[in-house]
Structure formats: structure tokens, C-alpha cells
MARVODREN-775290 format. One record per residue (C-alpha): residue number from 1; residue in three letters; x, y, z. Coordinates in steps of 0.2 Angstrom, whole numbers, plus 2048, in hexadecimal, padded with zeros to 3 digits. Layout:
 pos code east north  up
 NUM  ALA    X     Y   Z
...
// end
This chain:
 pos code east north  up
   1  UNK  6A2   7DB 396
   2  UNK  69C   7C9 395
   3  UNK  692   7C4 388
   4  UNK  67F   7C2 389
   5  UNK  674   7B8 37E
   6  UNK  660   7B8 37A
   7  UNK  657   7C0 387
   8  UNK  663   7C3 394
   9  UNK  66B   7CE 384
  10  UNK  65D   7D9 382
  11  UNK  65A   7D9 395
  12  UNK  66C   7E3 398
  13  UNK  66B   7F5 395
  14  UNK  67C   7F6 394
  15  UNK  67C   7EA 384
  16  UNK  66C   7EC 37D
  17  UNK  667   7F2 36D
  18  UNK  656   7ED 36B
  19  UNK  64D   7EF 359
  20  UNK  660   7F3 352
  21  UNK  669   7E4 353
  22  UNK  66C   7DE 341
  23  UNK  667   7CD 33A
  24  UNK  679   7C6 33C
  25  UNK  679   7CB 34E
  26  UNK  668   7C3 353
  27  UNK  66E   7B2 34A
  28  UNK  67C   7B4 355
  29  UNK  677   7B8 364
  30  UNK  666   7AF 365
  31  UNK  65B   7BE 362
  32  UNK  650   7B6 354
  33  UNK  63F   7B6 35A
  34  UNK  641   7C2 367
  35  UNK  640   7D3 35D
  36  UNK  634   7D9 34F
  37  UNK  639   7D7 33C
  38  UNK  63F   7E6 338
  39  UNK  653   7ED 33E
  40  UNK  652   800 342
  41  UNK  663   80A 346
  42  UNK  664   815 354
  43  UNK  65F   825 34C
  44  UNK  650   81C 348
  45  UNK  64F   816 35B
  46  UNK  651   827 361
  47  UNK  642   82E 356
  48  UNK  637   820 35E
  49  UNK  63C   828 36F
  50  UNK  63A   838 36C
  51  UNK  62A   838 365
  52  UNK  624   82C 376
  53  UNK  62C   839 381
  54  UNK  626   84A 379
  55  UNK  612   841 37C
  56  UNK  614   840 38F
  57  UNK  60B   84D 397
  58  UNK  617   853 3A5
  59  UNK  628   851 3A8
  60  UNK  629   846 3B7
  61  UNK  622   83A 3A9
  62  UNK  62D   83D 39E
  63  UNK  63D   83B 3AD
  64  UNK  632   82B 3AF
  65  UNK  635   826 39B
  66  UNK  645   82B 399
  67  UNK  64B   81F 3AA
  68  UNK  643   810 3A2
  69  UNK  64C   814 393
  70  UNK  65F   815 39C
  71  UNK  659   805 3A5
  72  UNK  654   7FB 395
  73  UNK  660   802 388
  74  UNK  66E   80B 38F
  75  UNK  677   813 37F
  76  UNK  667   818 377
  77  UNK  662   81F 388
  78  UNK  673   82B 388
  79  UNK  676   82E 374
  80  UNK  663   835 373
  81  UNK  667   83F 383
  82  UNK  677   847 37B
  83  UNK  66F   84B 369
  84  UNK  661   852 370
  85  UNK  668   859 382
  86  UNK  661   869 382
  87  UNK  64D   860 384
  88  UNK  655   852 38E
  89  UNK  65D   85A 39D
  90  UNK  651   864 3A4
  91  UNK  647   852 3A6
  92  UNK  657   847 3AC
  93  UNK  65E   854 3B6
  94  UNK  656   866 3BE
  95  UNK  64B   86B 3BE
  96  UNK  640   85B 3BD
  97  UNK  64C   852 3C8
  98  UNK  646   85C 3D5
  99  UNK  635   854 3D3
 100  UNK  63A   842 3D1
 101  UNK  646   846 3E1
 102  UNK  636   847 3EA
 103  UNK  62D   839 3E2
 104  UNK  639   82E 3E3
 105  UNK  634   81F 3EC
 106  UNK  620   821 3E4
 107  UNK  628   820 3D2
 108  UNK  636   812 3D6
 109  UNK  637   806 3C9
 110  UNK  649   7FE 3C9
 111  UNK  657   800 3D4
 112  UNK  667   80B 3CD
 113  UNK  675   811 3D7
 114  UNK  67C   80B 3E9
 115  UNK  675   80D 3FA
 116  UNK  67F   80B 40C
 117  UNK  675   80E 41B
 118  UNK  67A   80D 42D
 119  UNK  677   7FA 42D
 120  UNK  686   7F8 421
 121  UNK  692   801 42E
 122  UNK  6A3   7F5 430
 123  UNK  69C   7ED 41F
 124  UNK  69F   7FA 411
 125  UNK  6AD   7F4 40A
 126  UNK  6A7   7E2 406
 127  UNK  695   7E8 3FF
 128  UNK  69D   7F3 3F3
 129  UNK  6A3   7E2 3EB
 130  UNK  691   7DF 3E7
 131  UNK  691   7EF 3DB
 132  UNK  68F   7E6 3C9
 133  UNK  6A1   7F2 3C0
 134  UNK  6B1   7F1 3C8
 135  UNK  6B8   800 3BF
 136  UNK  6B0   80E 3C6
 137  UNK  6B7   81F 3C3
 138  UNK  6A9   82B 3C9
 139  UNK  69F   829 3D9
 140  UNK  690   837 3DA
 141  UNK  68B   835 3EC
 142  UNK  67F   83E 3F8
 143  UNK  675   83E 408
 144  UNK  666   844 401
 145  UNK  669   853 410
 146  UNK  664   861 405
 147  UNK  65F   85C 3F5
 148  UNK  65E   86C 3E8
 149  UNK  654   878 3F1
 150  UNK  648   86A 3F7
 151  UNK  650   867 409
 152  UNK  652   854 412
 153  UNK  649   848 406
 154  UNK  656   838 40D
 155  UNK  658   82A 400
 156  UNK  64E   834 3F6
 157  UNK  65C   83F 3F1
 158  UNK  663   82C 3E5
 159  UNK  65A   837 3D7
 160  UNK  667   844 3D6
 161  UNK  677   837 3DA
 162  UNK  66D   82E 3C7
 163  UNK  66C   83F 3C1
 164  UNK  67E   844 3C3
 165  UNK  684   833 3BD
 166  UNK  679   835 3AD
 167  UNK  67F   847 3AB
 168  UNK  691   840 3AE
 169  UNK  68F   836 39E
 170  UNK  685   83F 390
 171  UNK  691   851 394
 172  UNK  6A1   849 398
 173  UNK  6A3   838 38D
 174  UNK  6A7   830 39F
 175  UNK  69E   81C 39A
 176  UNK  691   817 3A5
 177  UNK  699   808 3AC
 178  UNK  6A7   814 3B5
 179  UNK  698   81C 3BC
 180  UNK  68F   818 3CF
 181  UNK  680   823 3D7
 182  UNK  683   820 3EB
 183  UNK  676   825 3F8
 184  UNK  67D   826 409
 185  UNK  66C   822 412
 186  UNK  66F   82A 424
 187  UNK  65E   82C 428
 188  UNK  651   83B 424
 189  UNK  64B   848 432
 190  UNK  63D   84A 425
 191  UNK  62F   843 42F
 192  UNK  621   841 421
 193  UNK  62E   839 415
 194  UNK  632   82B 425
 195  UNK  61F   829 427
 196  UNK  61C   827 415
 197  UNK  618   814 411
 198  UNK  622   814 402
 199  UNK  62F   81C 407
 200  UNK  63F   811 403
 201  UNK  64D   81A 40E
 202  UNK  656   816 41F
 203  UNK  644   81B 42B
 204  UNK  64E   822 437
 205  UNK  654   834 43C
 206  UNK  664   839 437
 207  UNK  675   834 43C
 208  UNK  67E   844 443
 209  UNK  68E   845 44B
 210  UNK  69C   838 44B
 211  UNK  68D   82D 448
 212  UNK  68D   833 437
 213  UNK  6A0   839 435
 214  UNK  6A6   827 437
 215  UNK  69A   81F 42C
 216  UNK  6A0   82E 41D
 217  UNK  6B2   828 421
 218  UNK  6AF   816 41F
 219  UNK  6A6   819 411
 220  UNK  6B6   824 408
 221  UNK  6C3   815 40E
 222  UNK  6B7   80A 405
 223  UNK  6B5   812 3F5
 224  UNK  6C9   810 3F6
 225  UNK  6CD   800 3F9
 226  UNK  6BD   7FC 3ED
 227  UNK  6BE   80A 3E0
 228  UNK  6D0   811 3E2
 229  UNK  6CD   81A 3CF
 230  UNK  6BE   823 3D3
 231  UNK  6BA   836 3D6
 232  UNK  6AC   839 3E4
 233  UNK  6A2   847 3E1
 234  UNK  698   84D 3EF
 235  UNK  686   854 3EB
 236  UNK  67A   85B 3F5
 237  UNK  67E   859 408
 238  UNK  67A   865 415
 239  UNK  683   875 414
 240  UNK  68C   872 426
 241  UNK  690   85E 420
 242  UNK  695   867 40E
 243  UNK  6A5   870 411
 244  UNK  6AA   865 421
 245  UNK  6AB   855 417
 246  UNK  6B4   85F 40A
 247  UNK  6C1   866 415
 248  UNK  6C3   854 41D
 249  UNK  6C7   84A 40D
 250  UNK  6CC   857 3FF
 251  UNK  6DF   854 405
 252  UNK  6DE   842 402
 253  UNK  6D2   83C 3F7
 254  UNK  6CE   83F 3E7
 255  UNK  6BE   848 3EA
 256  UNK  6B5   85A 3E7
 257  UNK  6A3   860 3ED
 258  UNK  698   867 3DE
 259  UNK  68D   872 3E8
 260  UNK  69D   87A 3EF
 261  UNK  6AA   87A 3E1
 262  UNK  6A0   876 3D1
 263  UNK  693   884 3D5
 264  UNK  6A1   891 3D7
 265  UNK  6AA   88C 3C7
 266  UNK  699   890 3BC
 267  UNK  696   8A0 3C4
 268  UNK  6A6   8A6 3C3
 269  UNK  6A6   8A1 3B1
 270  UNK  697   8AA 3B0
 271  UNK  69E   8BA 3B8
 272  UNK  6AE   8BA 3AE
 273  UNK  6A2   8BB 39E
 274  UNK  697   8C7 3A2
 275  UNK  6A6   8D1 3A3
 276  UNK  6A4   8D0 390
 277  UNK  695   8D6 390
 278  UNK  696   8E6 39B
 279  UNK  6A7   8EA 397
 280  UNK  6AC   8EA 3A9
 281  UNK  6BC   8E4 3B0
 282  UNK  6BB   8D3 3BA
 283  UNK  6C7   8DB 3C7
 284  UNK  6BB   8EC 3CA
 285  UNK  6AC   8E0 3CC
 286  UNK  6A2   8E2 3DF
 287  UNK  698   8D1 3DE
 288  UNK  68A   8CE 3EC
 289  UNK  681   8BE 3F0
 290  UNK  673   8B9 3FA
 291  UNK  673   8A9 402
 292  UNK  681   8A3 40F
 293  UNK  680   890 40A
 294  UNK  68C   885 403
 295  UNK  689   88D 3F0
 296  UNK  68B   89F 3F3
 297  UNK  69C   89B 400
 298  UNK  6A2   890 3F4
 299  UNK  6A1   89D 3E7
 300  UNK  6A9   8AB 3F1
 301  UNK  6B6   89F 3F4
 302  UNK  6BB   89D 3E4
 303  UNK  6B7   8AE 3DF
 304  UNK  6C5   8B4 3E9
 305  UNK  6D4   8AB 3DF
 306  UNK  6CF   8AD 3D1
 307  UNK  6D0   8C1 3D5
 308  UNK  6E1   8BE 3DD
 309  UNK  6E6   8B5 3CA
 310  UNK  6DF   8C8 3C3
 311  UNK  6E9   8D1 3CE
 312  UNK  6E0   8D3 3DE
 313  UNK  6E9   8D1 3F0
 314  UNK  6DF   8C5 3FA
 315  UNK  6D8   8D2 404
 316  UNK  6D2   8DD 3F6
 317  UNK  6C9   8CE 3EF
 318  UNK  6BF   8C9 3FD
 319  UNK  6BB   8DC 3FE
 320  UNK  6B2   8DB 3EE
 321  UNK  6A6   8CE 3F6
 322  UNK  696   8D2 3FF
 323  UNK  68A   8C3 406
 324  UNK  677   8C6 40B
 325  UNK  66E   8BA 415
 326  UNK  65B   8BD 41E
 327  UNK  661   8C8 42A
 328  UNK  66A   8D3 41E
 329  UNK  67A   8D8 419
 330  UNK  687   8CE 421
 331  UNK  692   8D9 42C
 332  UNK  6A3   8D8 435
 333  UNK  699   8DE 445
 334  UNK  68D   8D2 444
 335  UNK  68E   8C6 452
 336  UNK  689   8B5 44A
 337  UNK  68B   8AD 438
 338  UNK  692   89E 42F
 339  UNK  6A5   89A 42F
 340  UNK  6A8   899 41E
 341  UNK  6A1   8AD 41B
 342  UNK  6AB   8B4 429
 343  UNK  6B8   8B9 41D
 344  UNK  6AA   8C3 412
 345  UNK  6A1   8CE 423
 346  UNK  6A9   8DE 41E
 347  UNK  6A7   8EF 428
 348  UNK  696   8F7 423
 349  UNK  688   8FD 42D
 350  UNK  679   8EE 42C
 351  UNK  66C   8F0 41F
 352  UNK  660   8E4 418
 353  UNK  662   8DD 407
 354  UNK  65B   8ED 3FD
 355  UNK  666   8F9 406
 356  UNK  676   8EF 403
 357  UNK  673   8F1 3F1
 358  UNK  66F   902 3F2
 359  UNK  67F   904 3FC
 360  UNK  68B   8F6 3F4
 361  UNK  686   8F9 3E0
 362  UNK  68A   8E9 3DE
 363  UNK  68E   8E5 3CA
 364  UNK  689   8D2 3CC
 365  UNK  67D   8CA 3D6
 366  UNK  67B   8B6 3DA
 367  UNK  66D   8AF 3E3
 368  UNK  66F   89D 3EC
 369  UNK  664   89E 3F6
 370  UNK  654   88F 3F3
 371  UNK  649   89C 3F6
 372  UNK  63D   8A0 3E9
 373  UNK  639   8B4 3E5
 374  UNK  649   8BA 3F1
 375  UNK  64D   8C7 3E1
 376  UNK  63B   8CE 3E3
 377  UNK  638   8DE 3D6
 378  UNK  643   8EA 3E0
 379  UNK  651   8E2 3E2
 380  UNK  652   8E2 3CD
 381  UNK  64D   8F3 3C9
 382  UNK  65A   8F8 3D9
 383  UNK  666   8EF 3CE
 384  UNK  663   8F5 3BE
 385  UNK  663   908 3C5
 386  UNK  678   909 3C8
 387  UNK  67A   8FB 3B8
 388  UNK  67A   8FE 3A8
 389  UNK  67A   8EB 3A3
 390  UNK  675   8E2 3B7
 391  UNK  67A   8D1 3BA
 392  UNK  66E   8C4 3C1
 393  UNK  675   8B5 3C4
 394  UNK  666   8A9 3CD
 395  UNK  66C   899 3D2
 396  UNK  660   88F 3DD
 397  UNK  656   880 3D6
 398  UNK  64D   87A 3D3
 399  UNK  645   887 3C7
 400  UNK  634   88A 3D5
 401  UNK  643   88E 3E2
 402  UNK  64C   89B 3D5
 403  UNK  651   8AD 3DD
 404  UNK  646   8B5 3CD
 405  UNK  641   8AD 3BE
 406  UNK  649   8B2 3AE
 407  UNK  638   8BD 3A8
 408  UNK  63A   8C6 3B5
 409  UNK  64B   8CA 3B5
 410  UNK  649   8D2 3A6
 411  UNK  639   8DB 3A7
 412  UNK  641   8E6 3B6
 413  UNK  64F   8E9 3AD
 414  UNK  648   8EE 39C
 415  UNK  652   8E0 393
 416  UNK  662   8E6 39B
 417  UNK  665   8D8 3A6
 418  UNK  673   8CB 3A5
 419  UNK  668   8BD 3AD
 420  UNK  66E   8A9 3AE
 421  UNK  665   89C 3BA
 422  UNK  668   88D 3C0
 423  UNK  65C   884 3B8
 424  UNK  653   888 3A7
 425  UNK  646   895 3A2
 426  UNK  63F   895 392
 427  UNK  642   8A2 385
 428  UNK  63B   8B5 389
 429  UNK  634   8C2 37D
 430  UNK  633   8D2 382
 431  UNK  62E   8DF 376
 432  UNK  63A   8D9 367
 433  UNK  647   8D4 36E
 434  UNK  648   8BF 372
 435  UNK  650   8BA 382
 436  UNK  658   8AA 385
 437  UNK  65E   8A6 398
 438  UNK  670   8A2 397
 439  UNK  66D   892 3A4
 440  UNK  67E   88F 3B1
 441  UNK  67C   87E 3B3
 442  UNK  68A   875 3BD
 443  UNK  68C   86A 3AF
 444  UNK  695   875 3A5
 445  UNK  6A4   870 3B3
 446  UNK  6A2   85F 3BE
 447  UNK  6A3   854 3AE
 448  UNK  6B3   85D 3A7
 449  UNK  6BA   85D 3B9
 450  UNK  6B6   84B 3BA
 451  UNK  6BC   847 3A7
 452  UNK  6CB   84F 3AA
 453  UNK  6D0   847 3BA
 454  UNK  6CA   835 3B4
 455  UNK  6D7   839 3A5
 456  UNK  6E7   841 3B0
 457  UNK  6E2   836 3BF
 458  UNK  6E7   844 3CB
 459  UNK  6E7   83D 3DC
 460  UNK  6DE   84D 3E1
 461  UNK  6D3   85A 3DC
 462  UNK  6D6   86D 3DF
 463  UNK  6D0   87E 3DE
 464  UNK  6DB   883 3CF
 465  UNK  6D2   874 3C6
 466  UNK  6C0   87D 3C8
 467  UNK  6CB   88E 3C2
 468  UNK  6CF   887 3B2
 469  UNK  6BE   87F 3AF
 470  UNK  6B6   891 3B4
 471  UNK  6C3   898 3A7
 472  UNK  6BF   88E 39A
 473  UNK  6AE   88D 39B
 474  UNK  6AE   8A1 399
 475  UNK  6B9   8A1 38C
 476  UNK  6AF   895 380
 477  UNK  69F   8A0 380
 478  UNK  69F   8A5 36E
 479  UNK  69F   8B8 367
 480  UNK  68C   8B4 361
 481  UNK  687   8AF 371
 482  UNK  690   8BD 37B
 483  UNK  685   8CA 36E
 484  UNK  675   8C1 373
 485  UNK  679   8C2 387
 486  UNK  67E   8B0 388
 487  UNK  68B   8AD 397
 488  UNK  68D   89C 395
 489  UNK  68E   891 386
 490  UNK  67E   887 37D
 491  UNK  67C   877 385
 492  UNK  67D   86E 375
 493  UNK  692   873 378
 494  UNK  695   86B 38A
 495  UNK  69D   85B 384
 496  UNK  6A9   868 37A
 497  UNK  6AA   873 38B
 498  UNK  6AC   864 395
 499  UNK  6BC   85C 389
 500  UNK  6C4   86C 38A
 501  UNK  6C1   870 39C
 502  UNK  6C8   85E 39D
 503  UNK  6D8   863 397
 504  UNK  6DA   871 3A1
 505  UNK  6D9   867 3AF
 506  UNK  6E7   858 3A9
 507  UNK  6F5   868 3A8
 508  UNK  6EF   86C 3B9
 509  UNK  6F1   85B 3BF
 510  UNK  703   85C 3B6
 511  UNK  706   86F 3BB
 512  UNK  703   868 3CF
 513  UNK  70B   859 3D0
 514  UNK  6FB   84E 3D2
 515  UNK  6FD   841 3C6
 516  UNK  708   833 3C3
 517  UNK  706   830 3B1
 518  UNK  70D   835 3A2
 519  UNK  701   83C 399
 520  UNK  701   83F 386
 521  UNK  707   84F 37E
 522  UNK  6F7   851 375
 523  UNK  6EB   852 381
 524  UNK  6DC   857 379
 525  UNK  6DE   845 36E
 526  UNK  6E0   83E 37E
 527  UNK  6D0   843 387
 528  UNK  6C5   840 377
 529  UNK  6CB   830 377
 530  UNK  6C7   82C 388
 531  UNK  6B2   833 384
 532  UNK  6A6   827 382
 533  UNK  69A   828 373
 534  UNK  68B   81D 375
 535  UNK  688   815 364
 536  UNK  684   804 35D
// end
């Protein structure tokens, strides 16, 4: 890192300290003059920032703040975010990034991240060079196609590449510098967003077609001649684009999709503890979802290995598996319906979504669908008639798209309900009995996964990889947060969750012949070593 001096020091948020460089430091690096009297250490600093964030009245404000924070003081920006990351994730991440998603170009301030339109085709490569780090070891990258449960908002969607980046660093230890949010600007078929005059984004409609599939595979042979070290993660494409740039690269690039594969992990974390809960066995579970997207097929996906790891032939497992979409219960006679859920339209007569409860008793149902309201007050009570303890497992965000809210969970079941979401609700009382949402938020896995691969350098990423983390993730929910109807861990843990599902993933880089390296014995000393904590 080259060293700044005077101004251009406290202008580099990646160096600056502000009010807590001491007297030797500003003698030495030309600060004198510059900053007030008085040297404050980053607790101090953090108190100053909480109190100016906790007087903004809403929360796109405070996603404002908190931005011009990382941009002027980047390890005060990301320690204050992990001390206190129970209040500041909700506002860096979802649900608020939702907002600032939509907002995006009307409360730009400063350019973060990396955009590539169509004008850059045959030049991607070589405008990569003007990125300011040349060690880059994670690339969070998205086409704004289907942002959360908010549709096409074009380069819009930047917000959720800085989001991911952000996330990246304050769960896994991953240092910002190896870090890059990518937009890959195609175009937006949003009308109204084209016509806005502030919009920043590509104006023109999307790319489709080759069009768009050659642009994507200049893009990958880019990032490997540029960026050879780093992991892409995938985020929020379109569902079609979603499992068929997957299924193009998966094989020979390092590379995963998080909608697809970082979504299935968490929910089947969450299934595997609820089976602590109800006493049920993973294997006799019938799980039904509503939604046919790229979330519920990636789940189904990787619910049907890790029944086959229980005991489970392949059939069986998929037998255990029931998707709903708006036309009902999907059905082997059924003449039309996405690839990926052929494997799940069993024999059954069609019903609409009450009937297939009525008729399937599911143990487990998982909503990803965006649609706000989809378990109305029927489905829940249906639920609750044929389970003692019914799991609810509602994944759409941002939290006004959520299948049911966390209240209502529980007021149709009586309390009984084993409800998580994917984004946060705020603690529920009903009667005497204090509820606390368990939240399954994906970054109880992406940052592990990518912690883990960073310190194996696997040259791939696979399915067994999301297994463990899923594994592990359920196995760290404590004993008191089981008796309190937790399924997943307090947040306050993930950098824990994320070194040990970090681990998990370095013997399964071992286990499948996908790195290299030697790595050391202990791997646990290993990965912590390799975790970044932002301090003065």
C-alpha cells in the first residue's frame, strides 16, 4: 500500500483514521493542522457513529450514512459494522437494500464497484486494468435482471454487488482490497427506469440471446487473465440466465450462483434443525415449496443429496419433494413447466395450493416466491392442523415481498410455528411467550464458502461444498437457542459460523482433488489467520 501523506492520507478510506491518528503519526505524516486537538480511539469513533446514525429518521438515511462512512474511513466503517451487526445489516444489506436498489441513481454520491456495458465488448480485459487492486479474490457480480423480489432495475442492481462485498468482509474476514462489486450493464426492459433522467445505467433494452451470452463469456475470460485468484459469485440474474450460466461455467471456473446454491444451503440448514425441534427424522420429512424460481429449484436440488447422504435412494428423495406454483400443484401430467422442476412433477391429481396441503401433509413448507401474502391465513392454520410443531420457512425479500410475516405465522399457529424468513422481523409477543424470528439469511453460507475457497484455492466450487456449510451451520445452533425455537444461529456468531464452514470446505477441496496446495494440518489456525480485523 503506498504511503499517503496530509490530505490525500485522510482522503483514502482505505488508510484513514481520521480523529485517531496519534501525535507521533500526524508529525509524521503531515497531519498537524488538519485534524482537531483532541486523539480519539476507535471505540470512541464508533460511539460518535452510532449516535449520528440511530438520529436518522429512516433507513434509506441511515444506508445513506453508513455509505459515506465506508467511503471516508473504511476500517471504522466495517469494525462498527461487525460489533454491532445485528443493527447494521438490516441497513447495509436486506431489507433496506431493496430500497436503495430502487434509489440508486437519485442518492448516488461516489462511484464503488465496476461497470461493463456493451460498449466495452472486445475491450474487457484491458479495462479491468483500470480497477485500482490487483489482488482480487472475490468478484460479486450481477445484471440487475431480478434484483430481490423487485424485478429489472438495470445498473441499479450495483447496490446489492456493494452489499454483498460489504457482507463479504464484516462475516467472513475476506479484506476489502480482495473485494470488487461488478455490474454487468446489459441494458433494462424497465421502461420508466430508461425514461428516468437520472438514471445512470446502459438506456437501452436488454441484450438477449448470443448477444448477451458472448459479452458474459468475455467477461469470465477476463476476470481470468485479470483476476485469476478470484471467486465469481453470481447474484440476482434472471431465473432462466441463473442456472444457464451456472451450468455453462461451474466446470471451469471457480464460480457458484447464490440465489441457486447459497439459498439451498441455509434452508437446508434450517430443515436439518428443525428436525431438533419436532423430533422428526430428516429422512421422513415431505417438504413442499411454492415458487418454481431459481431459489426453490436450487433448494430441491440440494435437498435431494443431502437425503441420499441420510440413506435415501435418489428416487425416494425427489419423492419427498412437492413444488406449487400459480396454477397449482405441479403434476407429472401437466403439459408445460420449467426444466429444472421436471424431476419434482410427481403423479397426483391437480389441486390448487390448499388442496396439495390438505392432501401432501407436508412437515415443512418454503415460500420463494416474491410475492407478498402467498401464505394467506389458511394455508397456516391448514398447516398447523396435521403439525404439531409446522414449519414456515419464508424466504422472499425484501421483507414487503415475504410469503407471511413472522406475526402472523404465529398467531395462526397458536405459537406452534417454526418460522424463519429471509429477511428480519422484529421480536413478537404473544400472550407470555416472546418470539424471536430465527432469520435465514444467506450470509450464514456465501462468506464461509468464499473464506474457505480463498484459503484452499480450489479451482472449483461444488455441491458437497454447500452440504458442508448447510451441515455446519445446523450443527452450531446452540442447545439454548434450539429450546427458544431458533433454527439458525444469532448473528452476532456468523464470523464463527463462517471460519468453521470455512474449514469444511478446505477438506473438501482436499477430499476432491481440487487444490494444489499444501495446506496446513491445523486448519482452523489457518483460516483465522487468513481473517481480516479492521483495527487501528
Amino acid at each position: 500500500m503506498k504511503l499517503l501523506r496530509g490530505k490525500s492520507l485522510l482522503d483514502d478510506p482505505a488508510q484513514n483514521k481520521s480523529t485517531a491518528f496519534s501525535r507521533e503519526e500526524r508529525n509524521q505524516f503531515g497531519l498537524r493542522g488538519l485534524l482537531p486537538y483532541q486523539v480519539a480511539n476507535i471505540k470512541t469513533q464508533q460511539e460518535r457513529v452510532l449516535g449520528n446514525l440511530r438520529l436518522k429518521n429512516s433507513d434509506i438515511e441511515k444506508y445513506i450514512f453508513l455509505n459515506s462512512l465506508r467511503e471516508r474511513n473504511q476500517r471504522l466503517f466495517y469494525r462498527t459494522m461487525i460489533d454491532h451487526i445485528d443493527e447494521i445489516m438490516p441497513l447495509v444489506y436486506t431489507p433496506t437494500v431493496g430500497e436503495a436498489c430502487k434509489e440508486f441513481a437519485h442518492i448516488f454520491r461516489n462511484p464503488q464497484g465496476f461497470y461493463i456495458t456493451p460498449d466495452d465488448r472486445g475491450e474487457i480485459a484491458s479495462i479491468l486494468g483500470n480497477w485500482h487492486e490487483t489482488d482480487v479474490r472475490i468478484i460479486v457480480v450481477t445484471d440487475g435482471g431480478r434484483i430481490l423480489g423487485l424485478g429489472d432495475l438495470g445498473a441499479n442492481g450495483m447496490g446489492i454487488s456493494i452489499g454483498k462485498t460489504a457482507l463479504y468482509v464484516a462475516c467472513a474476514g475476506i479484506h476489502p482490497a480482495h473485494c470488487l462489486p461488478m455490474m454487468l450493464d446489459v441494458g433494462t426492459n424497465n421502461q420508466p427506469l430508461r425514461e428516468d433522467l437520472l438514471y445512470l445505467g446502459y438506456p437501452y433494452p436488454r441484450l438477449t440471446g448470443d448477444a448477451y451470452l458472448s459479452l458474459i463469456d468475455e467477461f469470465i475470460q477476463a476476470v481470468r487473465i485479470k483476476f485469476p485468484n478470484a471467486l465469481i459469485q453470481f447474484e440476482d440474474f434472471q431465473s432462466r440466465h441463473a442456472f444457464e450460466l451456472l451450468d455453462r461455467y461451474r466446470k471451469r471456473v471457480r464460480c457458484f450462483n447464490d440465489d441457486i446454491q447459497g439459498t439451498a444451503a441455509v434452508t437446508l440448514a434450517g430443515v436439518y434443525t428443525s428436525c431438533r425441534i419436532t423430533r422428526k427424522r430428516f429422512t421422513d420429512l415431505n417438504i413442499m415449496l411454492l415458487g418454481t424460481g431459481s431459489a426453490a429449484s436450487g433448494i430441491a436440488e440440494l435437498m435431494v443429496p443431502a437425503f441420499c447422504a441420510a440413506g435415501l435412494s435418489e428416487e425416494f428423495a425427489r419423492s419427498r419433494l412437492w413444488f406449487v406454483d400459480r396454477q397449482g400443484l405441479v403434476v407429472s401430467s401437466r403439459e408445460q413447466f420449467k426444466s429444472p422442476i421436471q424431476p419434482f412433477a410427481h403423479e397426483h391429481a391437480p389441486v390448487n395450493f390448499l388442496e396439495a396441503i390438505e392432501s401432501i401433509r407436508p412437515d415443512v413448507l418454503i415460500g420463494a416466491t416474491g410475492v407478498a401474502g402467498t401464505f394467506h391465513e389458511a394455508i397456516i392454520r391448514k398447516m398447523a392442523e396435521f403439525n404439531e410443531r409446522p414449519v414456515i420457512i419464508a424466504l422472499s425479500n425484501p421483507t414487503s415481498h415475504t410469503e407471511c410475516t413472522a406475526e402472523e405465522a404465529y398467531r395462526w399457529t397458536d405459537g406452534r410455528a417454526i418460522f424463519a424468513s429471509g429477511s428480519p422481523f422484529p421480536v413478537f409477543r404473544l400472550g407470555e411467550k416472546l418470539f424471536k424470528p430465527a432469520q435465514g439469511n444467506n450470509a450464514y453460507i456465501f462468506p464461509g464458502i468464499g473464506l474457505g475457497v480463498i484459503a484452499s484455492r480450489a479451482r472449483l466450487v461444488t455441491d458437497s461444498m454447500f452440504l458442508a456449510a448447510a451441515k455446519v451451520l445446523a450443527d452450531m445452533v446452540l442447545p439454548e437457542e434450539i429450546k427458544a425455537g431458533a433454527i439458525y444461529p444469532t448473528l452476532n456468531r456468523v464470523r464463527s459460523v463462517s471460519h468453521t464452514i470455512a474449514v469444511a470446505v478446505c477438506r473438501i477441496a482436499q477430499q476432491e482433488g481440487l487444490t494444489e496446495n499444501t495446506l496446513p494440518e491445523d486448519l482452523a489456525t489457518y483460516v483465522r489467520s487468513l481473517m481480516y480485523e479492521p483495527d487501528y
